[in-house]
N, C-alpha and C positions, 0 to 999 in steps of 0.2 A: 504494500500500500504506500501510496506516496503523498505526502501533505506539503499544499503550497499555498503561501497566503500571496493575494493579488492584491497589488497597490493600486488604486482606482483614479481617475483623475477626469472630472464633470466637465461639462460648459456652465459656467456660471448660471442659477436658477432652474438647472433640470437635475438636480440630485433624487429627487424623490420620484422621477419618472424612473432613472438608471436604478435605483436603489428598488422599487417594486417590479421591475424588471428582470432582476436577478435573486431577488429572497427566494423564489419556489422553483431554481431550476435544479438541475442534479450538476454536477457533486458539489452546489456548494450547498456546507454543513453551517455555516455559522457565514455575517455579513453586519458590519457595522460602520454606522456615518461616523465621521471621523472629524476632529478641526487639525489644520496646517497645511501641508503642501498640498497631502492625498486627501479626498473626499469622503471615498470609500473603501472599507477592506473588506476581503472576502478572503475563507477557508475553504480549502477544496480539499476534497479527496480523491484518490483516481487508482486506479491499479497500475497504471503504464505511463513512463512520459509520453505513447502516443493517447492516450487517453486527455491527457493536458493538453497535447497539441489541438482535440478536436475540439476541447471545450473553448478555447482560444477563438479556434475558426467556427466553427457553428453556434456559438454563443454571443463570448463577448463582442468580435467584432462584428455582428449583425445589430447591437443595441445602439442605439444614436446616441448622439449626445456622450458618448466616451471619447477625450481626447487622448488620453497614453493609460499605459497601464504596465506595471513592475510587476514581475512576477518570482516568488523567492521561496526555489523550495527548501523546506525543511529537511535540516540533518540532526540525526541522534547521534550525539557524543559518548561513546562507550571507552570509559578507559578503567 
């Protein structure tokens, strides 16, 4: 399983369209409006980075109104 949190970045005054946009798609598990650079965060889950890759494309970049987006996946430190 692989978890990756998406750094979101609006057009000023459509947050809350991008933001109900993405609360009920799969995989993301968790999503919150944020103040500073990024707008919004979003938690994914996925089984495969091609799994990430599709959410990428058949997802995120069909929603309007997103100008960039950071995306950073998570590593477990085992020492």
């Amino acid at each position: 399983m692989i978890e990756a949190f998406v750094l979101v970045v609006v057009k000023p005054g459509n947050e809350e369209k991008v933001y109900n946009a993405l609360k009920d798609c799969e995989p993301v598990k968790e999503i919150f409006r944020v103040y500073g650079e990024y707008d919004i965060i979003l938690r994914v889950e996925v089984g495969s980075i091609g799994e990430l890759d599709s959410f990428h494309d058949r997802i995120l970049r069909k929603v309007g109104s997103v100008e960039m987006t950071e995306t950073l996946i998570a590593s477990s430190y085992k020492g």
